[in-house]
PASEBA-1860 file (N, C-alpha, C; in nm, 3 decimals):
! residues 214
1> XXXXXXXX> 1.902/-7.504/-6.060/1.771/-7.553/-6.104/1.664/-7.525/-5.997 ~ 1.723/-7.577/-5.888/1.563/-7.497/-5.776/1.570/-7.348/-5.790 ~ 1.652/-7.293/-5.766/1.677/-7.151/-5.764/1.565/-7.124/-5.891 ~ 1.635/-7.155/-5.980/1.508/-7.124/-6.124/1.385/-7.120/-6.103 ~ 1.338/-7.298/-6.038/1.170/-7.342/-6.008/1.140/-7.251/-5.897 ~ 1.188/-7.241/-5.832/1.158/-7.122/-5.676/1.124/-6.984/-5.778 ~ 1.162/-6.970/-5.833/1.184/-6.799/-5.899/1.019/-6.811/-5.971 ~ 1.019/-6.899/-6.070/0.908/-7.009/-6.122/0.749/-6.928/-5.993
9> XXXXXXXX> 0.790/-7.018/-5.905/0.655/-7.058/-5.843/0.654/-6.876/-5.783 ~ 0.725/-6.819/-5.685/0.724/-6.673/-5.685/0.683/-6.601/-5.783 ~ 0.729/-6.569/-5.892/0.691/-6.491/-5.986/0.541/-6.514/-6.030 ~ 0.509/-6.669/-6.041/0.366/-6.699/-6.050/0.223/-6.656/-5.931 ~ 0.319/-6.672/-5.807/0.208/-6.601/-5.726/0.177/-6.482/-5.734 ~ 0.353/-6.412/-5.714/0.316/-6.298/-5.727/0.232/-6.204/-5.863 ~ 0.211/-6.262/-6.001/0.154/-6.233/-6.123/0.005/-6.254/-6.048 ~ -0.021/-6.373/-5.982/-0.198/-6.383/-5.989/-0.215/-6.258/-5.862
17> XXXXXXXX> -0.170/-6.280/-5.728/-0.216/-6.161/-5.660/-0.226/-6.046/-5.743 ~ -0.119/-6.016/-5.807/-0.137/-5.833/-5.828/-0.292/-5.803/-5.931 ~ -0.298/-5.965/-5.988/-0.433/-5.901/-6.086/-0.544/-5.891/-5.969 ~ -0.560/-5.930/-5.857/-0.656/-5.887/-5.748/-0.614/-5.788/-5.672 ~ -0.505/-5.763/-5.705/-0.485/-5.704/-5.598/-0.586/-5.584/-5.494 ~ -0.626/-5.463/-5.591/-0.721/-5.391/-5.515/-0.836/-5.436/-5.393 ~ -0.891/-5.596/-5.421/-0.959/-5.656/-5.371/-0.890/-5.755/-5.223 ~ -0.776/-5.686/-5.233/-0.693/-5.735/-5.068/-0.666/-5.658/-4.984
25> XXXXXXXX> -0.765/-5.681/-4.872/-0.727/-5.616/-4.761/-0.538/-5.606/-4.688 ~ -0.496/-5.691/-4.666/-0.400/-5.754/-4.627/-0.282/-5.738/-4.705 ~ -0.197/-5.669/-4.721/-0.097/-5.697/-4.842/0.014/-5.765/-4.794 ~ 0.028/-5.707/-4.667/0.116/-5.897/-4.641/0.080/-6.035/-4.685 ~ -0.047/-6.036/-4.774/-0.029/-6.196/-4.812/0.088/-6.199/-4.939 ~ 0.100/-6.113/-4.964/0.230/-6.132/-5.097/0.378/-6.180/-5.031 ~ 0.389/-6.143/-4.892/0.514/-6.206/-4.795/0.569/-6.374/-4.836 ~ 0.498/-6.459/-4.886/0.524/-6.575/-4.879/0.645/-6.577/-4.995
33> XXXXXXXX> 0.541/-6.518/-5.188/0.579/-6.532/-5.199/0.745/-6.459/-5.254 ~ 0.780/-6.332/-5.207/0.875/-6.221/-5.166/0.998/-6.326/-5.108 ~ 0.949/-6.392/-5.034/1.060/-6.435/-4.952/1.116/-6.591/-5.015 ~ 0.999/-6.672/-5.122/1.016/-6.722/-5.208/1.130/-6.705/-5.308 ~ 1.095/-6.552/-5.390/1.225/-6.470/-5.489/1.323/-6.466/-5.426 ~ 1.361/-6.462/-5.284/1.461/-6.351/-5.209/1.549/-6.530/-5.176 ~ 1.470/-6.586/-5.155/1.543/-6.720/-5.108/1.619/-6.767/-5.242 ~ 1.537/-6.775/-5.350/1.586/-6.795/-5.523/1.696/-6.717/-5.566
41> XXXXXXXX> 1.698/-6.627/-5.526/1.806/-6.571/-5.537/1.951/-6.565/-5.494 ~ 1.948/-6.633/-5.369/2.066/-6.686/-5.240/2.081/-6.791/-5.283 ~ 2.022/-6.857/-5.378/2.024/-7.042/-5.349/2.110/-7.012/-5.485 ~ 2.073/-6.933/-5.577/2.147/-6.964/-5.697/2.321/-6.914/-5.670 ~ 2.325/-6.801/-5.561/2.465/-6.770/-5.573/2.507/-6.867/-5.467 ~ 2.456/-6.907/-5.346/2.540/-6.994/-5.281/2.560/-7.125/-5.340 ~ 2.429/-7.163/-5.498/2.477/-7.255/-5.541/2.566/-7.249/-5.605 ~ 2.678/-7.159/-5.645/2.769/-7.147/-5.699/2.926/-7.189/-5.602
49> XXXXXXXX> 2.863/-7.100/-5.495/2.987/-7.134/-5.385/3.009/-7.297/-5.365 ~ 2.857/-7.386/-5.346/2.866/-7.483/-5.289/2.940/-7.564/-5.412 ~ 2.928/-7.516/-5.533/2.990/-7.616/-5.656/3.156/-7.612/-5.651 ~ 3.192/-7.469/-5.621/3.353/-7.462/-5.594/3.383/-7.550/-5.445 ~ 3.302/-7.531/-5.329/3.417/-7.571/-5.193/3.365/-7.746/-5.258 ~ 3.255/-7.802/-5.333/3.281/-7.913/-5.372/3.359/-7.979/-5.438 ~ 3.443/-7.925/-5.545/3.542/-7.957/-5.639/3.653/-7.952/-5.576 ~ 3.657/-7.832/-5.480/3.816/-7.817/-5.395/3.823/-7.916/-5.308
57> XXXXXXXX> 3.661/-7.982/-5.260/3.685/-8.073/-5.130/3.722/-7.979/-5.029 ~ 3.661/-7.886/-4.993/3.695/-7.765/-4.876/3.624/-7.764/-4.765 ~ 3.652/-7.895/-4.679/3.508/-7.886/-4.582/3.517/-7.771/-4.474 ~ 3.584/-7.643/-4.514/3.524/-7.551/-4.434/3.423/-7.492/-4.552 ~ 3.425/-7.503/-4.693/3.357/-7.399/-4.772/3.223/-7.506/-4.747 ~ 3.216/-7.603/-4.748/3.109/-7.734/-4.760/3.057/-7.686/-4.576 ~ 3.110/-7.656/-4.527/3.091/-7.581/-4.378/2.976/-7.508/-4.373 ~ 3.033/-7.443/-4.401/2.923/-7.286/-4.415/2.859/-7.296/-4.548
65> XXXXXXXX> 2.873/-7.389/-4.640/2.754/-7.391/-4.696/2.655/-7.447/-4.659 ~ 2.656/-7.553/-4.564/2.572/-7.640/-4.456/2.487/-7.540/-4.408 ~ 2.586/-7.442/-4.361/2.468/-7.350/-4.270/2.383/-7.283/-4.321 ~ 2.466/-7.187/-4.451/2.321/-7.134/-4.510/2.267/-7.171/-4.581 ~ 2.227/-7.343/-4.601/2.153/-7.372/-4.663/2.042/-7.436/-4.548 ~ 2.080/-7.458/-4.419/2.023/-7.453/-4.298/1.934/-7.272/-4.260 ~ 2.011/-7.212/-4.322/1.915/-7.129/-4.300/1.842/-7.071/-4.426 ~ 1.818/-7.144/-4.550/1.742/-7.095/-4.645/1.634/-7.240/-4.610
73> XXXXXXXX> 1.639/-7.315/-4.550/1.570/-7.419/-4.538/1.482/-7.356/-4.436 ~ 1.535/-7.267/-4.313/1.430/-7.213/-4.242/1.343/-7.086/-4.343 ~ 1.363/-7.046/-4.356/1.299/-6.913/-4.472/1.165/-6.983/-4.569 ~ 1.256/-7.102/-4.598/1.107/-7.147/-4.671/1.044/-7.253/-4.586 ~ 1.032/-7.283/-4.454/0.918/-7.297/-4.396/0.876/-7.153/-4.358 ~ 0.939/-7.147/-4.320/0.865/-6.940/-4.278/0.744/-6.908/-4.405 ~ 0.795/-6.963/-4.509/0.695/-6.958/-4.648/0.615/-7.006/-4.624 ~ 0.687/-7.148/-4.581/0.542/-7.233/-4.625/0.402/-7.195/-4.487
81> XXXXXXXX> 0.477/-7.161/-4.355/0.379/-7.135/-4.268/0.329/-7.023/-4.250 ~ 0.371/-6.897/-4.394/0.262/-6.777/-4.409/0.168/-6.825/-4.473 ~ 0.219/-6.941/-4.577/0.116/-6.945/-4.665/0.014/-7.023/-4.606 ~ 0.044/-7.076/-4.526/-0.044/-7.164/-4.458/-0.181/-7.040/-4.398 ~ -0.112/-7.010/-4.342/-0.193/-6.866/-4.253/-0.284/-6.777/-4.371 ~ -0.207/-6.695/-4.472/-0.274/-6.660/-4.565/-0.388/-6.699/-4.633 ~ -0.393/-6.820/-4.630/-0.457/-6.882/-4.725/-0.569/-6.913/-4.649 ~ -0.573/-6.957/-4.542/-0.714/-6.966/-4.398/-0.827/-6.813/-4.422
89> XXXXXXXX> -0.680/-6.684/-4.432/-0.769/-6.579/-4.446/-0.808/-6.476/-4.547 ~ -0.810/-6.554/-4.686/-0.830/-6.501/-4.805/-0.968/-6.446/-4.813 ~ -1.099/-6.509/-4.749/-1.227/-6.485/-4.763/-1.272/-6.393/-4.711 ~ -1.182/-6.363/-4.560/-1.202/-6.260/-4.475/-1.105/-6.142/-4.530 ~ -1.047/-6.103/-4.573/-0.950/-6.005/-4.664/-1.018/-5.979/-4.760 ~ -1.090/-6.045/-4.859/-1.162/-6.049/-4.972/-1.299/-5.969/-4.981 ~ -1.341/-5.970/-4.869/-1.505/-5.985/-4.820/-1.537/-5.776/-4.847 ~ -1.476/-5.747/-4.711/-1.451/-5.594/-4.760/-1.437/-5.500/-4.865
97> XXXXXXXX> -1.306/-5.531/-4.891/-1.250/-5.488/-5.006/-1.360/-5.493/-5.114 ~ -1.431/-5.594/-5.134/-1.501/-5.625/-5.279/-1.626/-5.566/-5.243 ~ -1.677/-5.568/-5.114/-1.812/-5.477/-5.149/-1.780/-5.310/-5.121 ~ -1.689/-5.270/-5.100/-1.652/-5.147/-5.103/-1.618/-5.126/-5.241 ~ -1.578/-5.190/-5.352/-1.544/-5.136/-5.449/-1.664/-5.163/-5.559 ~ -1.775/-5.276/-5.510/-1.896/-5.299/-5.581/-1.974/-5.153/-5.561 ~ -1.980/-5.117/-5.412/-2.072/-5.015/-5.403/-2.043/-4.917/-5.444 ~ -1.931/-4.843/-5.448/-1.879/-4.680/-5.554/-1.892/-4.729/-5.691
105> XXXXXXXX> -1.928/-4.827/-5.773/-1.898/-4.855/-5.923/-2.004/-4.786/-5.976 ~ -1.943/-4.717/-6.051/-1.992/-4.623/-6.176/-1.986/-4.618/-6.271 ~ -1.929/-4.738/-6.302/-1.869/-4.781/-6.490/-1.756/-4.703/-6.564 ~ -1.724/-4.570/-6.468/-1.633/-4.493/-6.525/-1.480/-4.449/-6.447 ~ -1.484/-4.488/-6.312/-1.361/-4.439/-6.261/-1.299/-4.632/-6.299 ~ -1.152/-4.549/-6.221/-1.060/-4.696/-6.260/-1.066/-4.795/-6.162 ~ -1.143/-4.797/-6.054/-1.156/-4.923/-5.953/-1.331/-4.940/-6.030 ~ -1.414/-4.905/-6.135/-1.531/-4.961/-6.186/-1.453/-5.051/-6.308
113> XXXXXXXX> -1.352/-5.005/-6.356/-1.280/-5.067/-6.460/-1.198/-5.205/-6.386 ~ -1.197/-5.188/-6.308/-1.113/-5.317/-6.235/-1.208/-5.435/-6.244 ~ -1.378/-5.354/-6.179/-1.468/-5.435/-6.139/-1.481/-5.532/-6.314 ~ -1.509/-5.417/-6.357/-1.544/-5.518/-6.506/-1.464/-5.616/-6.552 ~ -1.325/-5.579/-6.536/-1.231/-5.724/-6.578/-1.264/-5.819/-6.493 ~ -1.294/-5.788/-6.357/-1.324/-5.917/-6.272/-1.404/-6.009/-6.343 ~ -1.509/-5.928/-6.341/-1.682/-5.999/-6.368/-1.671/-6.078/-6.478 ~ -1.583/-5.986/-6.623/-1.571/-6.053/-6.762/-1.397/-6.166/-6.751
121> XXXXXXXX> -1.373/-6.131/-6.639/-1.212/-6.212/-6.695/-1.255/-6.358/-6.581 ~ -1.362/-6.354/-6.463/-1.375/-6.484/-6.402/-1.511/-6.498/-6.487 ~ -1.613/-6.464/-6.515/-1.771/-6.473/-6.571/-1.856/-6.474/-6.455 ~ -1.829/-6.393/-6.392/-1.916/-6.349/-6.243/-1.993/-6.242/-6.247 ~ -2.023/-6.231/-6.145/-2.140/-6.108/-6.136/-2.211/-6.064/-6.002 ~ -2.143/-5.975/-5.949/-2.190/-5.936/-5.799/-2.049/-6.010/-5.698 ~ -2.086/-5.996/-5.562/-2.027/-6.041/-5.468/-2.036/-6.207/-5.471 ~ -2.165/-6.205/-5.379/-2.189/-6.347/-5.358/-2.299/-6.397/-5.507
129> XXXXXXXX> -2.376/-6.309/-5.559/-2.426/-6.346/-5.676/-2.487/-6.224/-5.714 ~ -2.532/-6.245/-5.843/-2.564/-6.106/-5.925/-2.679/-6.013/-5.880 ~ -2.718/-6.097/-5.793/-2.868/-5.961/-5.729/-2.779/-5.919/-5.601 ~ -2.650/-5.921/-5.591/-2.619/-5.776/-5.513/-2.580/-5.651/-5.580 ~ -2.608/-5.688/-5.705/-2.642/-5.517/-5.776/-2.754/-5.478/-5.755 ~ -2.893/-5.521/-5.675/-3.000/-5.513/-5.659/-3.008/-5.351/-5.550 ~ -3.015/-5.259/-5.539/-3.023/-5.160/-5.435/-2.867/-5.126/-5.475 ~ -2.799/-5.117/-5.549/-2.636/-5.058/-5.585/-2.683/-4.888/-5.613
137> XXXXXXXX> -2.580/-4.843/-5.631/-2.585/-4.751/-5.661/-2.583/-4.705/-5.813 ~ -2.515/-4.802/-5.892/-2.564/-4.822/-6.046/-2.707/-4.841/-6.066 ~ -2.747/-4.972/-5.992/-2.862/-5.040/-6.012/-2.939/-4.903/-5.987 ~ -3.000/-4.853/-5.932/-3.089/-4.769/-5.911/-3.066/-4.605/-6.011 ~ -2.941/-4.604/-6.016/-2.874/-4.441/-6.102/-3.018/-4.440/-6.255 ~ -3.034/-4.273/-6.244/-3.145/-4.269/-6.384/-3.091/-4.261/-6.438 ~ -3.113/-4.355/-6.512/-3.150/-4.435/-6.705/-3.087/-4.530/-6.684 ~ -3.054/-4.611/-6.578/-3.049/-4.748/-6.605/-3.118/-4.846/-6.656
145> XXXXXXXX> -3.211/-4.786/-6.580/-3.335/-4.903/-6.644/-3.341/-5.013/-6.504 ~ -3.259/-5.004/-6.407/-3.258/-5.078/-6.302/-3.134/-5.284/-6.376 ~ -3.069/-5.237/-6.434/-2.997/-5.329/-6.517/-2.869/-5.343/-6.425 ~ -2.815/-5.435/-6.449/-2.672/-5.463/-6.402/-2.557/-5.435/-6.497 ~ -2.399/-5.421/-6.464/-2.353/-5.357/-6.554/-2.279/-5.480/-6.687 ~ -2.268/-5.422/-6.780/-2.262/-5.554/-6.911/-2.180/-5.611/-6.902 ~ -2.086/-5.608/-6.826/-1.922/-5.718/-6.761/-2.003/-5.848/-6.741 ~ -2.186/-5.828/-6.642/-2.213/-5.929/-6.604/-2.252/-6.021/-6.702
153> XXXXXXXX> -2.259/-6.009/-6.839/-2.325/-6.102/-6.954/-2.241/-6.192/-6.972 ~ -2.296/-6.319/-6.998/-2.194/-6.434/-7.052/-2.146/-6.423/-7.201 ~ -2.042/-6.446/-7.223/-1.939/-6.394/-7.337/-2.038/-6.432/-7.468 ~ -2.071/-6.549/-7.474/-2.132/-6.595/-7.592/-2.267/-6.525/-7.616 ~ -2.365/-6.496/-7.502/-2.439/-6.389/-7.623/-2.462/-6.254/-7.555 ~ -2.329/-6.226/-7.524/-2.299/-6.090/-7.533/-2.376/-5.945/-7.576 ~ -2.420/-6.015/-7.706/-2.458/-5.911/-7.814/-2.614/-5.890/-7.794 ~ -2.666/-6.010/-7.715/-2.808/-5.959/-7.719/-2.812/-5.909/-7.518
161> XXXXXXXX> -2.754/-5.938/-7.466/-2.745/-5.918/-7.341/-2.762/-5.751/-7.355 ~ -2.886/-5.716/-7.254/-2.888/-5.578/-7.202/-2.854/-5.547/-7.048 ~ -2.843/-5.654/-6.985/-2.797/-5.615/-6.801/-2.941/-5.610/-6.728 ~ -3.046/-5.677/-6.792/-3.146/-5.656/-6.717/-3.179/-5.819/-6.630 ~ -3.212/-5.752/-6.485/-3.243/-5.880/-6.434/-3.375/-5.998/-6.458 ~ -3.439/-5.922/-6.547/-3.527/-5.982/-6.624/-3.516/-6.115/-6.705 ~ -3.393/-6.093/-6.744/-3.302/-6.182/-6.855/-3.217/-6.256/-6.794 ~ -3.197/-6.310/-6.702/-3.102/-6.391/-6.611/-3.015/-6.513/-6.708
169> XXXXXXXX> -3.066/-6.524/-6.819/-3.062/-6.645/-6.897/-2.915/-6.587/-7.001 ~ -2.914/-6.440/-6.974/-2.761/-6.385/-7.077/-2.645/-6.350/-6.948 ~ -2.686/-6.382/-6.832/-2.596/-6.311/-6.721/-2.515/-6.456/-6.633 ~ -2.416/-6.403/-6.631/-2.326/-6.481/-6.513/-2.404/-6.463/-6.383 ~ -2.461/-6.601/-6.348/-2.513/-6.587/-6.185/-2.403/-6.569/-6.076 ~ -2.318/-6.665/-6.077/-2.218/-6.690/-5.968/-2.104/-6.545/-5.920 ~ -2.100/-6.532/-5.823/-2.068/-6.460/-5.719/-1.912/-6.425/-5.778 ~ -1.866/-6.317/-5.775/-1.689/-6.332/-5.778/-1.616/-6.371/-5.620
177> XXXXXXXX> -1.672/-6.347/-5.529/-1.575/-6.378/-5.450/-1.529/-6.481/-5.454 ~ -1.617/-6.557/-5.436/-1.603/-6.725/-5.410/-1.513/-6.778/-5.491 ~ -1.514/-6.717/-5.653/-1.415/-6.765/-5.763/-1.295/-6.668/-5.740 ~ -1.249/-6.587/-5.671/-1.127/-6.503/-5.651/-1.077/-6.586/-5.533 ~ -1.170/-6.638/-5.427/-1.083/-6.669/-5.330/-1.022/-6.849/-5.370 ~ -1.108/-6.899/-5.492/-1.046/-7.048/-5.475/-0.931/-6.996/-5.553 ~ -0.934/-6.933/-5.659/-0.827/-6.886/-5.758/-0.691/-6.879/-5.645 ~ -0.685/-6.769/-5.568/-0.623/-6.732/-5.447/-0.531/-6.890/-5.358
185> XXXXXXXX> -0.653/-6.938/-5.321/-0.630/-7.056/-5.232/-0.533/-7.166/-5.332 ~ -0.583/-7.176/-5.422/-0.507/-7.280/-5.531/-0.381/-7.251/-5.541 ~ -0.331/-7.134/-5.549/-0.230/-7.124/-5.581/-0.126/-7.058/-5.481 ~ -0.175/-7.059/-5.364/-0.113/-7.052/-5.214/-0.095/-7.207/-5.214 ~ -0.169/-7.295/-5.209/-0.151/-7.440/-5.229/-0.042/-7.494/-5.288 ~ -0.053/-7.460/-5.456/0.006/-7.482/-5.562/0.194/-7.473/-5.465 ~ 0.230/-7.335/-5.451/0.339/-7.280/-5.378/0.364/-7.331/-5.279 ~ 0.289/-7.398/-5.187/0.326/-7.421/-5.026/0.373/-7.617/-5.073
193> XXXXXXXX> 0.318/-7.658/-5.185/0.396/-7.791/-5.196/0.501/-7.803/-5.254 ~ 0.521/-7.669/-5.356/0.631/-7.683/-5.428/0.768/-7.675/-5.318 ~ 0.731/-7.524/-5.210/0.848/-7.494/-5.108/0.868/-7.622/-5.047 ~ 0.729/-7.715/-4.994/0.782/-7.807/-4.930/0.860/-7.907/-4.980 ~ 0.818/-7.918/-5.129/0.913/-8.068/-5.211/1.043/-8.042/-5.207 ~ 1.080/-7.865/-5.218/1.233/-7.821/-5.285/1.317/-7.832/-5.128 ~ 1.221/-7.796/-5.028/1.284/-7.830/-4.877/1.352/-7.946/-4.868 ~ 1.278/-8.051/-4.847/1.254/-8.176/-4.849/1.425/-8.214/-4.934
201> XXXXXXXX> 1.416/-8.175/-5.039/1.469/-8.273/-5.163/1.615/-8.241/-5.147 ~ 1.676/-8.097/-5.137/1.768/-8.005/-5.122/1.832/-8.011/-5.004 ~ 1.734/-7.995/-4.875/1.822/-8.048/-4.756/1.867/-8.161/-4.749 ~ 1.789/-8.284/-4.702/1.847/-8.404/-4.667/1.964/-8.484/-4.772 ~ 1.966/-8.480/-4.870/2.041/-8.516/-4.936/2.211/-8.441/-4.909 ~ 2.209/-8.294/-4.883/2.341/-8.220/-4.845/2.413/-8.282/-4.677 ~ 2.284/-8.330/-4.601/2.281/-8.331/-4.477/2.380/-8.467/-4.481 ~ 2.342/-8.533/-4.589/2.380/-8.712/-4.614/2.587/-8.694/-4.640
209> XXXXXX> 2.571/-8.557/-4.775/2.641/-8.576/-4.828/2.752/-8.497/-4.739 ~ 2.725/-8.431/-4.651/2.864/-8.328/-4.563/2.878/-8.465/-4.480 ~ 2.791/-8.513/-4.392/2.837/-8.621/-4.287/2.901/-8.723/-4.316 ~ 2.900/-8.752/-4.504/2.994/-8.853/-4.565/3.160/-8.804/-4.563 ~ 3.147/-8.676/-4.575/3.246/-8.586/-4.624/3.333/-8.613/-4.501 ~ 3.256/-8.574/-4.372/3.351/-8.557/-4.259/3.365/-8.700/-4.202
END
């Protein structure tokens, strides 16, 4: 069952990073949760071992299951204290990346296609807010019209939205970073309590139950 929830909370981080991914400097922040899966994976087969030397009463198999569960207990603080670290430097990883890929957008290669799911999949627009399309290289390109690109319109009136900053009243003001990095942070969070509850819950109780044993 932890093995499962561990697999759970891994697979979930790792799903939200990769939809940012382009926008991370750093790709070691995915380390936390890698070592998350890799631990989920040991816990489910040594939880198998630990169910046999329990039934046999084998306190050498109850032995060495002590230990490596002593050492999957270190692995996920190792988790929990990347994630700790990671998560301090999401804004600074973020920061780069996103105005390097604001400034080449052209509406037509596949990092302008990235940009647009951002803008339309959080309801953002620009970096820190929508007049840093102001001097872009879209913004200014002839026949724009000097407009922002239509990702930035709010979903509901879409249809009359032209991308002009004129019209502020059809456009997402708020910034994507700011909403990528809480997205980010939340769920470095989300993960760093779960590792700590399954720590917590999984060790001391084995720790109780071998010292009864012997």
């Amino acid at each position: 069952a932890a093995a499962a929830g561990l697999t759970y909370v891994g697979g979930y981080v790792l799903n939200t990073y990769k939809a940012y991914d382009p926008f991370l400097q750093d790709k070691y922040a995915l380390l936390p949760a890698v070592i998350i899966i890799c631990v989920a994976v040991v816990m489910f087969i040594i939880g198998l071992v630990g169910c046999c030397a329990t039934i046999r009463e084998s306190k050498v198999g109850l032995g060495v299951f002590l230990v490596i569960i002593l050492m999957i207990f270190v692995a996920e603080v190792a988790a929990f204290v990347l994630g700790f670290i990671y998560r301090g430097k999401i804004k600074t990883d973020l920061h780069e990346p996103m105005i390097q890929a604001f400034k080449v957008y052209d509406g037509k290669t596949e990092e302008s296609h990235v940009v647009d799911y951002l803008q339309r999949e959080l309801q953002c627009c620009g970096i820190l807010n929508y007049t840093d399309w102001i001097g872009s290289q879209w913004y200014n390109s002839t026949g724009r019209n000097n407009t922002v690109p239509l990702s930035c319109c709010k979903l509901d009136v879409s249809k009359n939205c032209t991308g002009r900053l004129s019209e502020p009243k059809f456009l997402n003001t708020q910034g994507c970073e700011e909403k990528v990095k809480t997205i980010l942070q939340s769920v470095l969070s989300y993960a760093m309590v779960v590792i700590l509850g399954f720590a917590i819950v999984k060790v001391f109780p084995k720790f109780k139950y071998t010292f009864n044993q012997g």
